[in-house]
C-alpha positions in Angstrom: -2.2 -16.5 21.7 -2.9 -13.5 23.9 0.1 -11.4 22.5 -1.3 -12.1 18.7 -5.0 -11.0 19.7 -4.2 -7.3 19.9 -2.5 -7.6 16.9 -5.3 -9.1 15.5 -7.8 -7.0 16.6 -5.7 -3.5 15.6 -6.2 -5.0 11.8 -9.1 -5.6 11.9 -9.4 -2.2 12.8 -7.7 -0.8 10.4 -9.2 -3.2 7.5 -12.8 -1.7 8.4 -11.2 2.1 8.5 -9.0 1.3 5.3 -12.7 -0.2 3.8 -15.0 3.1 4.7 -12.5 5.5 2.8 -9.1 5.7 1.8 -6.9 7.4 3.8 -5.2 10.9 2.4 -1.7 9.0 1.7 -3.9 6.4 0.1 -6.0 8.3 -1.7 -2.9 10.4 -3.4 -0.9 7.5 -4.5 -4.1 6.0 -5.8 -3.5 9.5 -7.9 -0.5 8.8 -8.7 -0.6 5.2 -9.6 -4.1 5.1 -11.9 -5.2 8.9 -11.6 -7.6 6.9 -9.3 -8.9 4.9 -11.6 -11.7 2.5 -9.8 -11.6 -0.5 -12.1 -10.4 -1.9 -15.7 -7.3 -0.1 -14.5 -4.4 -0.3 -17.0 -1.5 -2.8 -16.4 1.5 -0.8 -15.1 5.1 -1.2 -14.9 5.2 -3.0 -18.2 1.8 -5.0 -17.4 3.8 -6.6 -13.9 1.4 -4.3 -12.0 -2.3 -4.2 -11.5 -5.2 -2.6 -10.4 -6.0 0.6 -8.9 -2.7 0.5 -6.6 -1.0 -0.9 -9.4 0.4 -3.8 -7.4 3.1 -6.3 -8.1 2.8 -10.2 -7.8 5.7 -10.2 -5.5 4.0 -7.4 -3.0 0.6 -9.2 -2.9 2.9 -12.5 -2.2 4.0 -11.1 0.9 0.5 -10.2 2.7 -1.7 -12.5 0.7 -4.4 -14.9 3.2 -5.1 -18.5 2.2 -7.9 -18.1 -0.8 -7.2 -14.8 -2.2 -6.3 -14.6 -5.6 -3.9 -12.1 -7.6 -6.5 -10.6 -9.7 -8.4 -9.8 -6.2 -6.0 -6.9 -6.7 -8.3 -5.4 -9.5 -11.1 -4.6 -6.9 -10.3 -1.0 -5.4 -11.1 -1.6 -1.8 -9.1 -5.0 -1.6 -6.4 -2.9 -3.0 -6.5 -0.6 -0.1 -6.5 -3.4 2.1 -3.5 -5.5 0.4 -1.6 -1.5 0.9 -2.7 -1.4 4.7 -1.1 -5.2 5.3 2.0 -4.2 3.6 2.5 -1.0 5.3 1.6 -3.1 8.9 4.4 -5.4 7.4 7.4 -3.4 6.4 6.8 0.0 7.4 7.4 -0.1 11.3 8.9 1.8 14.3 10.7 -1.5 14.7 12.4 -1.7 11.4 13.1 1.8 10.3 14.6 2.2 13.8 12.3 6.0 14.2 8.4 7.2 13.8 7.1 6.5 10.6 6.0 8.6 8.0 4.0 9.1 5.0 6.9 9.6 3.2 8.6 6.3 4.1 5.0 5.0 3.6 4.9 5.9 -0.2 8.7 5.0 -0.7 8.0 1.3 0.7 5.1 1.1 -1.5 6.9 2.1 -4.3 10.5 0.2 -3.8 9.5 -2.3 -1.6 10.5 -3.2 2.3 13.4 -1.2 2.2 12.2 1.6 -0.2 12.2 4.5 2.3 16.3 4.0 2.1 16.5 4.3 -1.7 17.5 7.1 -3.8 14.9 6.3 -6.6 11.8 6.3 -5.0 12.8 10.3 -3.9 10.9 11.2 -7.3 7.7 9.1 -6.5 7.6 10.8 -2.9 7.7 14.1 -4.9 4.3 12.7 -7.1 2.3 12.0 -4.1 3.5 14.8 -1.9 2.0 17.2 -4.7 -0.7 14.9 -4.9 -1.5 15.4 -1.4 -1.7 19.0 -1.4 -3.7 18.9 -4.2 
C-alpha cells in the first residue's frame, strides 16, 4: 500500500496540472490531431478515432477506470487526461531503457506502447515538432 500511495498521489498531480492547461506537447498534437478542435470533433482514422485527441478504443482500453465510458473521449479535458495515463503507462525510463522525450511521447501516442521504435510514426513527430515551434 505505501509503495502505490506516491504513485498515486504523483497522478493526481498530474490529472489537476494536465486539467488547468494542456501542456506544450499536448497542446501541439491537439494541432495536429483536430487543429484543436474543442468538441463535435470529426471521427479520425476512418471513424476508429475520436475526440479532440482522436483516440482509439484500444488506447482508452488500456487506462480506462471502472465507469468511464468511450465517448468520455469527446470531452477535451478527459482527453488530456486519458493522454497523461497513457504516457504514465508506456512511455517510461523503465521501458525505453533512457530519459524520455517528447518525441517518444508523440510517437507512443501515435503507434502505440512501442511507437517511439517505429519507422512510421517519424512523419507524425515531424507534424507536432513544427507544431510546437509554431
Amino acid at each position: 500500500m505505501t509503495a502505490t500511495l506516491p504513485i498515486m498521489i504523483l497522478s493526481t498531480l498530474v490529472m489537476v496540472s494536465v486539467l488547468s492547461s494542456p501542456t506544450p506537447l499536448q497542446s501541439a498534437i491537439w494541432q495536429v490531431e483536430t487543429n484543436q478542435c474543442e468538441s463535435d470533433c470529426p471521427k479520425g482514422d476512418g471513424g476508429d478515432a475520436r475526440g479532440p485527441m482522436q483516440i482509439h478504443e484500444c488506447c482508452w482500453e488500456d487506462v480506462k477506470r471502472d465507469g468511464e465510458k468511450y465517448s468520455d473521449c469527446e470531452g477535451l479535458d478527459y482527453s488530456f487526461e486519458i493522454f497523461q495515463r497513457y504516457m504514465l503507462r508506456y512511455a517510461t525510463e523503465r521501458r525505453l531503457g533512457r530519459s524520455v522525450t517528447d518525441q517518444d511521447r508523440s510517437r507512443i501516442w501515435n503507434g502505440g506502447p512501442n511507437g517511439w521504435r517505429k519507422q512510421s510514426t517519424e512523419v507524425y513527430w515531424e507534424k507536432v515538432q513544427n507544431a510546437l515551434l509554431e
